[in-house]
mmCIF file of the N, C-alpha and C atoms, coordinates in Angstrom:
data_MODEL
# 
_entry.id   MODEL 
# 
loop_
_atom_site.group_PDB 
_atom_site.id 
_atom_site.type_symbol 
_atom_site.label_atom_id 
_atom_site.label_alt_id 
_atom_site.label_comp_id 
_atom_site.label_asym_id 
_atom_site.label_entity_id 
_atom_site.label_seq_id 
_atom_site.pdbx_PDB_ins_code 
_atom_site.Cartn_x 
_atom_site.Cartn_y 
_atom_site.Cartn_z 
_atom_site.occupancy 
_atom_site.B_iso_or_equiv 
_atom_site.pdbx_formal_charge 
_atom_site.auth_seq_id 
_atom_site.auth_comp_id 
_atom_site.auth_asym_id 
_atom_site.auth_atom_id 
_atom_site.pdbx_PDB_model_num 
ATOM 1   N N  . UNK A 1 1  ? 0.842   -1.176 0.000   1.00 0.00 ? 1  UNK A N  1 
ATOM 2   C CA . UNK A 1 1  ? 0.000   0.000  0.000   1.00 0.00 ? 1  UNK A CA 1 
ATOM 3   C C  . UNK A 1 1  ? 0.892   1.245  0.000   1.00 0.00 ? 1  UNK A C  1 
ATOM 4   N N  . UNK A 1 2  ? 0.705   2.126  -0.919  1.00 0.00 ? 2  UNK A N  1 
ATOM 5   C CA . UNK A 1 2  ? 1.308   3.572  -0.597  1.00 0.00 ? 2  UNK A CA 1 
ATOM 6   C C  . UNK A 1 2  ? 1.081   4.647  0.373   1.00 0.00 ? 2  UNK A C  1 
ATOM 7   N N  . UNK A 1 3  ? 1.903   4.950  0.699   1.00 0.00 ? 3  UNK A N  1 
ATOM 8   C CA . UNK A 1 3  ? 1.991   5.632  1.613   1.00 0.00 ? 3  UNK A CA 1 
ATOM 9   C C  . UNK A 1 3  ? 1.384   6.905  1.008   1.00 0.00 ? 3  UNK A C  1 
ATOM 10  N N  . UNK A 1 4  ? 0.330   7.518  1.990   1.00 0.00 ? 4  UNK A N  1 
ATOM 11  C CA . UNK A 1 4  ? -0.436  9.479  1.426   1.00 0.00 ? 4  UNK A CA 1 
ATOM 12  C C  . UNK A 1 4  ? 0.551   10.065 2.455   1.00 0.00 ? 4  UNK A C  1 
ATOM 13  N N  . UNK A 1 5  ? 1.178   11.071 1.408   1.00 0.00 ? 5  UNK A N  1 
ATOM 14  C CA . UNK A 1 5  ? 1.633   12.281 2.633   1.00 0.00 ? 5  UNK A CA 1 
ATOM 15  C C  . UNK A 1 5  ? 0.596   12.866 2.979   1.00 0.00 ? 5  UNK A C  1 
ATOM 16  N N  . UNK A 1 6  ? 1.496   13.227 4.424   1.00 0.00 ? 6  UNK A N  1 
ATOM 17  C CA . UNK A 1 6  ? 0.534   14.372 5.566   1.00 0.00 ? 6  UNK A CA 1 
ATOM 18  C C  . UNK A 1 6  ? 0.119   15.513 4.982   1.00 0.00 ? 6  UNK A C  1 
ATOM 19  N N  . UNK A 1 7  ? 0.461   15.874 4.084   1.00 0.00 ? 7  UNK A N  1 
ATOM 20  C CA . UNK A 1 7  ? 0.085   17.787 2.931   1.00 0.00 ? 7  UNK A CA 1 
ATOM 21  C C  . UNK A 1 7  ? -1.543  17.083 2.430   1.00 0.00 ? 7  UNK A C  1 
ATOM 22  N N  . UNK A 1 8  ? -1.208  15.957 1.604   1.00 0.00 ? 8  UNK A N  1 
ATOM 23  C CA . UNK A 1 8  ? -2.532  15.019 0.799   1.00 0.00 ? 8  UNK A CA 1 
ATOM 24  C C  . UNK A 1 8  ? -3.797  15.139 1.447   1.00 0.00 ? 8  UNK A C  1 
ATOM 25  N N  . UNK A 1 9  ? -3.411  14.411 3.053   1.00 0.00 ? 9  UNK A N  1 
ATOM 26  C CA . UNK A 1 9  ? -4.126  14.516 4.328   1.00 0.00 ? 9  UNK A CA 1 
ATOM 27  C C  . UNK A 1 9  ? -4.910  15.749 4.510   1.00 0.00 ? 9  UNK A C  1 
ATOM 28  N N  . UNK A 1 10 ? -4.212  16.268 5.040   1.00 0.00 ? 10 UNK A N  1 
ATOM 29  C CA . UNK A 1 10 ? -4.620  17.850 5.620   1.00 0.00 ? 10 UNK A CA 1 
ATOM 30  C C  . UNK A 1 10 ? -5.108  18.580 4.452   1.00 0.00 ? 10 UNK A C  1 
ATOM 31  N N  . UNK A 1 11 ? -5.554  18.504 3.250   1.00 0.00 ? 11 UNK A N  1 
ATOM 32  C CA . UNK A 1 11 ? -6.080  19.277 1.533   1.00 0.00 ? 11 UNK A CA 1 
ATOM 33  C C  . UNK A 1 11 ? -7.260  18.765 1.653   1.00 0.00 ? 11 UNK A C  1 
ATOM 34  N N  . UNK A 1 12 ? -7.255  17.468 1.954   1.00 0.00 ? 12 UNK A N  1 
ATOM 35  C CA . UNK A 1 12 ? -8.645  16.565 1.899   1.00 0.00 ? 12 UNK A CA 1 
ATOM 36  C C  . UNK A 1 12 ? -9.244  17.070 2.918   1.00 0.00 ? 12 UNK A C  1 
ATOM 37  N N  . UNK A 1 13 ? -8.930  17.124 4.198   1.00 0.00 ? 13 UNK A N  1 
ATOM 38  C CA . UNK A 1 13 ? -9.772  17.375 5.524   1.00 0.00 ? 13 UNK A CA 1 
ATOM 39  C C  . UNK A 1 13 ? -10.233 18.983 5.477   1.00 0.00 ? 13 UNK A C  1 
ATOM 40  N N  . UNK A 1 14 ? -9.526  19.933 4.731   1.00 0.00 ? 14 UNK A N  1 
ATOM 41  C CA . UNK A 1 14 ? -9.856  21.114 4.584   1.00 0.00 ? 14 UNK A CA 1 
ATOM 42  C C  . UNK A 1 14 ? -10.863 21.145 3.415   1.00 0.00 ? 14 UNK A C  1 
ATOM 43  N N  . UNK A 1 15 ? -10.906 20.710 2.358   1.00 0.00 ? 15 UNK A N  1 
ATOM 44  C CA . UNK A 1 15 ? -11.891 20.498 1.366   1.00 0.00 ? 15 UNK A CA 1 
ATOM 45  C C  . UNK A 1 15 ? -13.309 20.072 1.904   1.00 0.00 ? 15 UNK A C  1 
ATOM 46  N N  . UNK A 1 16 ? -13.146 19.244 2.729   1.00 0.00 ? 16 UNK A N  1 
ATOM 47  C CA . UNK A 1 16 ? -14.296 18.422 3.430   1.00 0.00 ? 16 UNK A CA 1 
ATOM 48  C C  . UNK A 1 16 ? -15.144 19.683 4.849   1.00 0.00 ? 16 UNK A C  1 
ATOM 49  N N  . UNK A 1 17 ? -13.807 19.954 5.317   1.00 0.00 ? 17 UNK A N  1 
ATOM 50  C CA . UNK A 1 17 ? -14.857 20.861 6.296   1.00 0.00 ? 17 UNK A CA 1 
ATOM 51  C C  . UNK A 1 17 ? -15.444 22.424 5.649   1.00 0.00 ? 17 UNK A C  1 
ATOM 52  N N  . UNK A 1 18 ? -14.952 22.670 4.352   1.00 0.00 ? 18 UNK A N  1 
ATOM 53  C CA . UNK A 1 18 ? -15.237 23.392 4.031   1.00 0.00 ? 18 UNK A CA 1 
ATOM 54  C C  . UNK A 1 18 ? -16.766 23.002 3.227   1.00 0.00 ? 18 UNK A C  1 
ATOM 55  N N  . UNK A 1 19 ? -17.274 21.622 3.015   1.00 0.00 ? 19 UNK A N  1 
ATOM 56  C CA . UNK A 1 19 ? -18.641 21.657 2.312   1.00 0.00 ? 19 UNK A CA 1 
ATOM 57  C C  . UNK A 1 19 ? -19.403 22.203 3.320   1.00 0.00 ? 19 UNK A C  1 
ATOM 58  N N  . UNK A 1 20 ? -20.797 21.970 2.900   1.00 0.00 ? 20 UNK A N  1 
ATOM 59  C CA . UNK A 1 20 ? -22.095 22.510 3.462   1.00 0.00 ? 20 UNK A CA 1 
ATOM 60  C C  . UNK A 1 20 ? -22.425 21.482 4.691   1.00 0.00 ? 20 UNK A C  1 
ATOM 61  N N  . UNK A 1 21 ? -22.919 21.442 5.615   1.00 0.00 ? 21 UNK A N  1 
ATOM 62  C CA . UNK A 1 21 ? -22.770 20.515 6.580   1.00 0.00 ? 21 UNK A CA 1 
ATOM 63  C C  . UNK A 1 21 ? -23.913 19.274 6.144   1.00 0.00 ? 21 UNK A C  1 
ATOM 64  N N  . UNK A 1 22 ? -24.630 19.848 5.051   1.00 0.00 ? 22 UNK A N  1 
ATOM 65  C CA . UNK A 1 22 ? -26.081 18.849 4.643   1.00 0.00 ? 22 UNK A CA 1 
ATOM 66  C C  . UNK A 1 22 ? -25.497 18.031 3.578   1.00 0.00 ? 22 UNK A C  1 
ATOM 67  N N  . UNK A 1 23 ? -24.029 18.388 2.880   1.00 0.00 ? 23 UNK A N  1 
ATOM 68  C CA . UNK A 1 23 ? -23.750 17.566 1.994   1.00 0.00 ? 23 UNK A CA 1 
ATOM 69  C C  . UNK A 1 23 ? -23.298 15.812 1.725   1.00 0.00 ? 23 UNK A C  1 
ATOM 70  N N  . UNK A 1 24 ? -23.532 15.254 1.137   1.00 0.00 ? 24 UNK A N  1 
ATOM 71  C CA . UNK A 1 24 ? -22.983 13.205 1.561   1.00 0.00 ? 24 UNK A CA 1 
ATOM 72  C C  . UNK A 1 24 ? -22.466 12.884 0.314   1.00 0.00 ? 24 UNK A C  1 
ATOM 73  N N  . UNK A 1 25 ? -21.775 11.930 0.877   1.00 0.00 ? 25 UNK A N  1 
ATOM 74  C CA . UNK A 1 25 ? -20.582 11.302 -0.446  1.00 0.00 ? 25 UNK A CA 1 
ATOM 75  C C  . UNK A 1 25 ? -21.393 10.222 -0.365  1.00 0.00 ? 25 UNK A C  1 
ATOM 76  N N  . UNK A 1 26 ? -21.432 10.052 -1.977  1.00 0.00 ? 26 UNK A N  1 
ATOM 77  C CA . UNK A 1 26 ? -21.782 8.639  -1.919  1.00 0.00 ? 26 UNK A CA 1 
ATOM 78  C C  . UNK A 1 26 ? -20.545 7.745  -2.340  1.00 0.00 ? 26 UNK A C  1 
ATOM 79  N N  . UNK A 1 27 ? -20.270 6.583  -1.651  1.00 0.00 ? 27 UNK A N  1 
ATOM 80  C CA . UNK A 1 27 ? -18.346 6.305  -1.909  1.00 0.00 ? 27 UNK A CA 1 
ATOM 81  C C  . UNK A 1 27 ? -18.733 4.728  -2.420  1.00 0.00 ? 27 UNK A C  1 
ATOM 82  N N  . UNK A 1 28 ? -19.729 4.373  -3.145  1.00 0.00 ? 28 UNK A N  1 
ATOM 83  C CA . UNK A 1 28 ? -19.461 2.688  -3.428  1.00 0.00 ? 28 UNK A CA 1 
ATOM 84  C C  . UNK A 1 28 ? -20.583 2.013  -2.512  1.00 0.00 ? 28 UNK A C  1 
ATOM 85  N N  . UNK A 1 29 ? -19.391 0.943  -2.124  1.00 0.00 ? 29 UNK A N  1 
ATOM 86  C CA . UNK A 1 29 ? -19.611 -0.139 -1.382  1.00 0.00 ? 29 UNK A CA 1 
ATOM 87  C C  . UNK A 1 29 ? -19.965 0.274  0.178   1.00 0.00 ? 29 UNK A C  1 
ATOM 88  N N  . UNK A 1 30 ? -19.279 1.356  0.503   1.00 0.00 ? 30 UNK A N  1 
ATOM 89  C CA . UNK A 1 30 ? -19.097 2.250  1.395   1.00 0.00 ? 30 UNK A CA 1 
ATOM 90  C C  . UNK A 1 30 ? -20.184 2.682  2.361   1.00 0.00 ? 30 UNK A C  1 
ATOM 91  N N  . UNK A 1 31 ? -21.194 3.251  1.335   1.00 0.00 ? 31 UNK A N  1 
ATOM 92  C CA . UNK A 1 31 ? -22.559 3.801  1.289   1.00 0.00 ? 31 UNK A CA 1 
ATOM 93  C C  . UNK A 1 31 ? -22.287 5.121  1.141   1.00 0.00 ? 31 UNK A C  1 
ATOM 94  N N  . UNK A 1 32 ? -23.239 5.774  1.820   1.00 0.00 ? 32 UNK A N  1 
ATOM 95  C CA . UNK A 1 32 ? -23.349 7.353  2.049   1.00 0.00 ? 32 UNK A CA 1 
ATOM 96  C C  . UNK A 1 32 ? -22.672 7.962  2.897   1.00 0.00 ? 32 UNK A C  1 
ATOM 97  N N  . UNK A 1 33 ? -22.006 8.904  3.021   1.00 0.00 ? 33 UNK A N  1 
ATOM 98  C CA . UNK A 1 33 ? -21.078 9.516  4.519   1.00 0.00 ? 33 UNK A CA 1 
ATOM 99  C C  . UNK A 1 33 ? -21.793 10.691 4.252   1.00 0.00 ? 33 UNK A C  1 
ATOM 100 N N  . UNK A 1 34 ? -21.802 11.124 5.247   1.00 0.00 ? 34 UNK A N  1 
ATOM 101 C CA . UNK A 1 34 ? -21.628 12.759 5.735   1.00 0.00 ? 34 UNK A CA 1 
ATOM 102 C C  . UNK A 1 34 ? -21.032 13.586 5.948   1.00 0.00 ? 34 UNK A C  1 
ATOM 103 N N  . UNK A 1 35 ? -20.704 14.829 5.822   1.00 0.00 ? 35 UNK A N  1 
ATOM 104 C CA . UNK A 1 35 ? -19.451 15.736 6.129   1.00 0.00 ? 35 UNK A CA 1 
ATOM 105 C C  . UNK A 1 35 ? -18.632 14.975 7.406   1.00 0.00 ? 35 UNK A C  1 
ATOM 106 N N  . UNK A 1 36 ? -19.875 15.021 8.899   1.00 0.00 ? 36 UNK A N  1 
ATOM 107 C CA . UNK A 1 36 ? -19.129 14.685 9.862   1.00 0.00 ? 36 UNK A CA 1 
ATOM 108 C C  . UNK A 1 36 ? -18.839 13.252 9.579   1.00 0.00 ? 36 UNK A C  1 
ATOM 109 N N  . UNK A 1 37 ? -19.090 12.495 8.858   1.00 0.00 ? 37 UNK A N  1 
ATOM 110 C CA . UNK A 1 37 ? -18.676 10.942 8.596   1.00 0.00 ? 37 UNK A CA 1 
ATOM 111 C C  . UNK A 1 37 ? -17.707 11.161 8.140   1.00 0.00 ? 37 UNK A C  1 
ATOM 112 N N  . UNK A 1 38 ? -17.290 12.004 7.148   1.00 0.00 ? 38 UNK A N  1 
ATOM 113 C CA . UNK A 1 38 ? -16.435 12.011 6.056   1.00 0.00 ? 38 UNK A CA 1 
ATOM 114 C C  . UNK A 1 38 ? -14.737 12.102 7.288   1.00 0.00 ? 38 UNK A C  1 
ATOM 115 N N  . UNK A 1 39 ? -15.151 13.328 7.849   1.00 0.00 ? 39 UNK A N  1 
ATOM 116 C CA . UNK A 1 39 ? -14.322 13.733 8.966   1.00 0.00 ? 39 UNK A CA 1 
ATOM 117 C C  . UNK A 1 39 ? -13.851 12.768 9.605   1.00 0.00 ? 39 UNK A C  1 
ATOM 118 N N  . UNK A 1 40 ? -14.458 12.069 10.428  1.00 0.00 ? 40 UNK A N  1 
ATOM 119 C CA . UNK A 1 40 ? -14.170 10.721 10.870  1.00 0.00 ? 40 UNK A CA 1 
ATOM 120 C C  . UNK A 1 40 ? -13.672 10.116 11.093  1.00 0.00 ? 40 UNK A C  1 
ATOM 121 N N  . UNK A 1 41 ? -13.680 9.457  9.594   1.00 0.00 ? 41 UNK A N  1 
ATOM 122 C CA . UNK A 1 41 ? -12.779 8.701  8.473   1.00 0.00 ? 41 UNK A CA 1 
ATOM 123 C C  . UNK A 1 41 ? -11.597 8.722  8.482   1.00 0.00 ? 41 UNK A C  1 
ATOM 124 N N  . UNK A 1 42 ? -11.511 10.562 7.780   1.00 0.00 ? 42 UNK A N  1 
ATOM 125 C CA . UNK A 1 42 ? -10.316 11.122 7.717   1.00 0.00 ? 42 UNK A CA 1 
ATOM 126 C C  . UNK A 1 42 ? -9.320  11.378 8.716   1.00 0.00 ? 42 UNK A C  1 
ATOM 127 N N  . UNK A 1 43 ? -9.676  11.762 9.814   1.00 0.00 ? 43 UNK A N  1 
ATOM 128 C CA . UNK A 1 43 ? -9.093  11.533 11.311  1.00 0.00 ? 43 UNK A CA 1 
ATOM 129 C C  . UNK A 1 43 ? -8.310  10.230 11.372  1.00 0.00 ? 43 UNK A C  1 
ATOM 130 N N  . UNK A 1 44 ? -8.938  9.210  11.388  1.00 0.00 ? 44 UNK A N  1 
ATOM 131 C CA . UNK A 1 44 ? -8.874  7.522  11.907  1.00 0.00 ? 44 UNK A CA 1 
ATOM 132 C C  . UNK A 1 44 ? -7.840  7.077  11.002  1.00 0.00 ? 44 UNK A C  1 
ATOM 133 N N  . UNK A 1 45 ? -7.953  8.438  9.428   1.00 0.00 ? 45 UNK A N  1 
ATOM 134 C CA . UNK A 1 45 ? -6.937  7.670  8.349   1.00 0.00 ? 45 UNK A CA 1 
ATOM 135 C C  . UNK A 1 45 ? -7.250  6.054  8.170   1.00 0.00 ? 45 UNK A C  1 
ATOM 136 N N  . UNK A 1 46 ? -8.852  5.330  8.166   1.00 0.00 ? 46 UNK A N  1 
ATOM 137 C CA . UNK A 1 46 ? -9.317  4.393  8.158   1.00 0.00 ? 46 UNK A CA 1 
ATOM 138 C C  . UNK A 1 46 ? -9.049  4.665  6.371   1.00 0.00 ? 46 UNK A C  1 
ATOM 139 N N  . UNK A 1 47 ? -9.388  3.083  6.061   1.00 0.00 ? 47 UNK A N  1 
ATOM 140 C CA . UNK A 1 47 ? -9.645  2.445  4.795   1.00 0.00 ? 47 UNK A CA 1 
ATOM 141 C C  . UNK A 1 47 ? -10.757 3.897  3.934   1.00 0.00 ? 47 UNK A C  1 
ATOM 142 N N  . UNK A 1 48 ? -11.688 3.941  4.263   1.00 0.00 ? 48 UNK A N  1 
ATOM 143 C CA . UNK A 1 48 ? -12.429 5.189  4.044   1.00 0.00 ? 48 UNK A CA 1 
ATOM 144 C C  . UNK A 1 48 ? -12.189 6.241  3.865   1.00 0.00 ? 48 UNK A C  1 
ATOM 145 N N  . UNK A 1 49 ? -11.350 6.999  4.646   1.00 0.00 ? 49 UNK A N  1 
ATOM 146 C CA . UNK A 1 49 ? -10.392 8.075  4.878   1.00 0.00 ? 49 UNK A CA 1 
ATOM 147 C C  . UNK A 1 49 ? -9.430  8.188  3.358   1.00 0.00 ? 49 UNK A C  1 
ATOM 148 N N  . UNK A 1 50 ? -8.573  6.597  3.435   1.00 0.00 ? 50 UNK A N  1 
ATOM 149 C CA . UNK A 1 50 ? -7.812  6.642  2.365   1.00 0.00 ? 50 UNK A CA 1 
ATOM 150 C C  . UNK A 1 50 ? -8.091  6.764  1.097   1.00 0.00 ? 50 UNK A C  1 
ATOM 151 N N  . UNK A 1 51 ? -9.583  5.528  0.959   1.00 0.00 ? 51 UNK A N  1 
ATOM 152 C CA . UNK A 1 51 ? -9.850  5.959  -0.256  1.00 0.00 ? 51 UNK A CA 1 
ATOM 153 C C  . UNK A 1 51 ? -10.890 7.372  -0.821  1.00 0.00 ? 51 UNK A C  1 
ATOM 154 N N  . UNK A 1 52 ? -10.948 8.216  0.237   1.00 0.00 ? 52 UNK A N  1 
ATOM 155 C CA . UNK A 1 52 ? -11.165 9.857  0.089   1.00 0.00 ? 52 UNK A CA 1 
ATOM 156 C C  . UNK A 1 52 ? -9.986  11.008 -0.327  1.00 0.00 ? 52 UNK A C  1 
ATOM 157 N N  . UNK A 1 53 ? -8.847  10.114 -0.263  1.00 0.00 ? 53 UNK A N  1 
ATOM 158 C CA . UNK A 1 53 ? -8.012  10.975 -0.079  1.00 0.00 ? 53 UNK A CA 1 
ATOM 159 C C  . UNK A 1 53 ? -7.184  11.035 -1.789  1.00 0.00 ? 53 UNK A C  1 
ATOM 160 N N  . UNK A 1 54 ? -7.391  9.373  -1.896  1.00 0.00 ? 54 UNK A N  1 
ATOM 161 C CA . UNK A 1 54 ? -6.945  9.081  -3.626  1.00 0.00 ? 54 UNK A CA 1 
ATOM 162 C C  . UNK A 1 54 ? -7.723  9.728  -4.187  1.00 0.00 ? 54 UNK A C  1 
ATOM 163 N N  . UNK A 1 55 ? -9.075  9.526  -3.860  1.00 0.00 ? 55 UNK A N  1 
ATOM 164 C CA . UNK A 1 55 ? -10.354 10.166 -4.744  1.00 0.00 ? 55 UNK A CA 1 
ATOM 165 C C  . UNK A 1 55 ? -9.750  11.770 -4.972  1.00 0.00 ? 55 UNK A C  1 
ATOM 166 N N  . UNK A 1 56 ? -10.169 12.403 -4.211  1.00 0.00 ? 56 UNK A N  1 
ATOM 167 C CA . UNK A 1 56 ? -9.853  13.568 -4.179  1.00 0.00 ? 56 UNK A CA 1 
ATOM 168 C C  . UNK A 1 56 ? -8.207  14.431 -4.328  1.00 0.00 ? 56 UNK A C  1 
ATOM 169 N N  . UNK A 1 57 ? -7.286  13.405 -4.428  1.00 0.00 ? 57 UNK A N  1 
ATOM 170 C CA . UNK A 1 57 ? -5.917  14.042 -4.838  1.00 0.00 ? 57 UNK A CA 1 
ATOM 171 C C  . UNK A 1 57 ? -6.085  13.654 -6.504  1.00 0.00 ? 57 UNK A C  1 
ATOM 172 N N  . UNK A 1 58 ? -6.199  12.515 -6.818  1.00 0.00 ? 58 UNK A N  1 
ATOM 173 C CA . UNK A 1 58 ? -6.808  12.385 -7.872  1.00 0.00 ? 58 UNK A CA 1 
ATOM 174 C C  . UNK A 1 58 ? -7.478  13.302 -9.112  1.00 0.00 ? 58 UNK A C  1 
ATOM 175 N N  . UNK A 1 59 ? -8.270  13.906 -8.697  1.00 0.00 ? 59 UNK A N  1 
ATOM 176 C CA . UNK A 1 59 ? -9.026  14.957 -8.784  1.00 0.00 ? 59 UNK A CA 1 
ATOM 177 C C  . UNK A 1 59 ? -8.571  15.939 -9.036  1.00 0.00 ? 59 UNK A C  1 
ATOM 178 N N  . UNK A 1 60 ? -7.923  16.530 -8.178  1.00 0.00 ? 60 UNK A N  1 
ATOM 179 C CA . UNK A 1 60 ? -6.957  17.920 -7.822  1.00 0.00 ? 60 UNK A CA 1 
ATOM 180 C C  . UNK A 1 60 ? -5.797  17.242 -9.052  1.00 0.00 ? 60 UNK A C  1 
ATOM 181 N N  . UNK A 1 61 ? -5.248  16.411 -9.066  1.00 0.00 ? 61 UNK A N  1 
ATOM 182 C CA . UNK A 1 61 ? -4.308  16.103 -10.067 1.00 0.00 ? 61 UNK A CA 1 
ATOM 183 C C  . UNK A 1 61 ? -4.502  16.691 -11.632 1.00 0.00 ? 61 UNK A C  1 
ATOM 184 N N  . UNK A 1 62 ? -5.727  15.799 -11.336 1.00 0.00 ? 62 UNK A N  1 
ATOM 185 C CA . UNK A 1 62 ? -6.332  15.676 -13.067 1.00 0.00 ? 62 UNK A CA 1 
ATOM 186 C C  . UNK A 1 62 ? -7.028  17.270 -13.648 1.00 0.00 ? 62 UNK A C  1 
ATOM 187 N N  . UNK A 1 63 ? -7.224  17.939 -12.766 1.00 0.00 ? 63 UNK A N  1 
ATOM 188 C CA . UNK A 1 63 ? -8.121  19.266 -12.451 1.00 0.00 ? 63 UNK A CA 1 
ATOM 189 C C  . UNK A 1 63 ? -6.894  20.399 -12.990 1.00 0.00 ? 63 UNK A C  1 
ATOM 190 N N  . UNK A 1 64 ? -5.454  20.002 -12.426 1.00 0.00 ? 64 UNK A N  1 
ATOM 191 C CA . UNK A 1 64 ? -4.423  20.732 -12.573 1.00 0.00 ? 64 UNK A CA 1 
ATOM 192 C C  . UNK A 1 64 ? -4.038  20.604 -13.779 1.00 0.00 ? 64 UNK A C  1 
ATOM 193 N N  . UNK A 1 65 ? -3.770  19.451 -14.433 1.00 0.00 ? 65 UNK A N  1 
ATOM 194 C CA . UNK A 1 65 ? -3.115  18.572 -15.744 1.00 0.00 ? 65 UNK A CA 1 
ATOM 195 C C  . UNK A 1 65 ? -4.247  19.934 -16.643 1.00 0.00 ? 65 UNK A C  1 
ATOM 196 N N  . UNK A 1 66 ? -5.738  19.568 -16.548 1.00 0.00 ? 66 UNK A N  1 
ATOM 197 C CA . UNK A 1 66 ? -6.505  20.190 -17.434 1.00 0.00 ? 66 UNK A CA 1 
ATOM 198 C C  . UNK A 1 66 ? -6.178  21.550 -17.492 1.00 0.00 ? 66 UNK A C  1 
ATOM 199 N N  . UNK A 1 67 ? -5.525  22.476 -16.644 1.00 0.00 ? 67 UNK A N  1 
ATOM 200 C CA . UNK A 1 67 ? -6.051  23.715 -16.519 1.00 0.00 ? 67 UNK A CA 1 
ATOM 201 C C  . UNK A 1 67 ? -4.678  24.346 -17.744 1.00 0.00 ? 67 UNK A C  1 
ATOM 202 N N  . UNK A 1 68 ? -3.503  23.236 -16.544 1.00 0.00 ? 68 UNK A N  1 
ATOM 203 C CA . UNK A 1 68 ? -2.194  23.499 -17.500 1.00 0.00 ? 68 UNK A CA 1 
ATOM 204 C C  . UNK A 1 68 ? -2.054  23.105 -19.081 1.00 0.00 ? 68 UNK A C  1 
ATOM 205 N N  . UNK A 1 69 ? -3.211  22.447 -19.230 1.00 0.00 ? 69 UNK A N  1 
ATOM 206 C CA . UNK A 1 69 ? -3.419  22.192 -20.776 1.00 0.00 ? 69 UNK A CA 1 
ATOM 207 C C  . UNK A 1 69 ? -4.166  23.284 -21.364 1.00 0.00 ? 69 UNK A C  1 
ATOM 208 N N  . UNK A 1 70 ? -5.155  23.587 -20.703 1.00 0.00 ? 70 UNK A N  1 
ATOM 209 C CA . UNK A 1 70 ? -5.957  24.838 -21.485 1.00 0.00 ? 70 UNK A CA 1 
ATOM 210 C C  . UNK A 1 70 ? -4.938  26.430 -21.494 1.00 0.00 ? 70 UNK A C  1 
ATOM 211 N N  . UNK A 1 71 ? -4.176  26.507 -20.126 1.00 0.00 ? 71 UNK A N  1 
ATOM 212 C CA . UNK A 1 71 ? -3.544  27.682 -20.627 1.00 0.00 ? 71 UNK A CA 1 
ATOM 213 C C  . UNK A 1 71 ? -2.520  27.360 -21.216 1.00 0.00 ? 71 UNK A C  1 
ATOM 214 N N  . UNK A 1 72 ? -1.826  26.343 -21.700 1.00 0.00 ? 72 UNK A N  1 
ATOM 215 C CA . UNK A 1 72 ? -0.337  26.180 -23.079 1.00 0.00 ? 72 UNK A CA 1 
ATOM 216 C C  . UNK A 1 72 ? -1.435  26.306 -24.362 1.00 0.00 ? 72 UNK A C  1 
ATOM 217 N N  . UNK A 1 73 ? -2.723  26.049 -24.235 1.00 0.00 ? 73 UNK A N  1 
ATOM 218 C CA . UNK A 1 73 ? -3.485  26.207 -25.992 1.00 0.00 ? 73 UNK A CA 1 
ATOM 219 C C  . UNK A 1 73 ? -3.562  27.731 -25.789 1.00 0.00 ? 73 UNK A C  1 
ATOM 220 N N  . UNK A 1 74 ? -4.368  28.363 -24.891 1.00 0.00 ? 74 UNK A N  1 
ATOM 221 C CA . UNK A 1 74 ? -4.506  29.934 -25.261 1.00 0.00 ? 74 UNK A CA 1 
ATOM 222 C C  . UNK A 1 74 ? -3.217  30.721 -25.349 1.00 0.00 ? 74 UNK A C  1 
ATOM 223 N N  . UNK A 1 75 ? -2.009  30.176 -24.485 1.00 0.00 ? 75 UNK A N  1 
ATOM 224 C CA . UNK A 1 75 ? -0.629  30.525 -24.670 1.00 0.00 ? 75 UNK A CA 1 
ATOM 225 C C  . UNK A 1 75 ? -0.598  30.327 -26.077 1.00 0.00 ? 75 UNK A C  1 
ATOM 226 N N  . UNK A 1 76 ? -0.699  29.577 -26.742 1.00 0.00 ? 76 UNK A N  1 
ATOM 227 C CA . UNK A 1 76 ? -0.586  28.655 -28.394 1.00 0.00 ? 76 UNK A CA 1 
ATOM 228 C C  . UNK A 1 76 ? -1.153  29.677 -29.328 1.00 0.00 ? 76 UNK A C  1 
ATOM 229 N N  . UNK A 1 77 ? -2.792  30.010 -29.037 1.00 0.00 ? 77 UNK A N  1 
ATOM 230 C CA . UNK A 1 77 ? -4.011  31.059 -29.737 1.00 0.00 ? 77 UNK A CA 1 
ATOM 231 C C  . UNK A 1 77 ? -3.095  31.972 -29.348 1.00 0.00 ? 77 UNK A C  1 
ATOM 232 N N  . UNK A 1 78 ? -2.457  32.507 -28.485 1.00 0.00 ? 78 UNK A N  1 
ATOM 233 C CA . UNK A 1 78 ? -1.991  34.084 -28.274 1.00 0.00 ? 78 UNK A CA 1 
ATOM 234 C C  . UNK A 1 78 ? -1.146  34.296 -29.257 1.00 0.00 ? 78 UNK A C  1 
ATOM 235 N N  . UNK A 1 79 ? -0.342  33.518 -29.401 1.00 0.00 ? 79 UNK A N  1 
ATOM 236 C CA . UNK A 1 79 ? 1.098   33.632 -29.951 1.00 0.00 ? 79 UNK A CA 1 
ATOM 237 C C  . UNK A 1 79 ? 0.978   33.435 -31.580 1.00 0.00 ? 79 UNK A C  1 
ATOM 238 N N  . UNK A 1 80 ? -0.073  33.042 -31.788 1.00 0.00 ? 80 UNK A N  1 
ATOM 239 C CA . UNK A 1 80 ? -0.801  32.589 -33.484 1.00 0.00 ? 80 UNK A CA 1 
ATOM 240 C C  . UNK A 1 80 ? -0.732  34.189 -34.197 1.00 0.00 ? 80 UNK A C  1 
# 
């Protein structure tokens, strides 16, 4: 199993306390969590926790990849 750094950790738990307190993940097999479920989780760094944390670095990864792709094309359109 890989190891999540503590930065990974602490992005996720700030993302999470920052939703709406009425909001729920639905995670799978998992079921439904809740903000304060979600929290929890993330605390305990349980199985749950972890796979919130791939989910969501994941995310942030792929979110970044896209953005840095859209500004090298308008960099690209500028320079046309």
């Amino acid at each position: 199993m890989t190891e999540i750094a503590e930065e990974d950790w602490e992005v996720v738990k700030h993302r999470v306390e920052s939703m709406p307190a009425h909001i729920k993940l639905a995670l799978g097999s998992y079921g439904s969590l809740s903000r304060d479920d979600m929290l929890t989780h993330l605390e305990k760094r349980d199985a749950i926790g972890r796979k919130m944390v791939e989910m969501q670095i994941g995310y942030l990864k792929f979110f970044k990849r896209e953005m840095e792709k859209l500004a090298h094309e308008q960099t690209a359109d500028n320079e046309a």
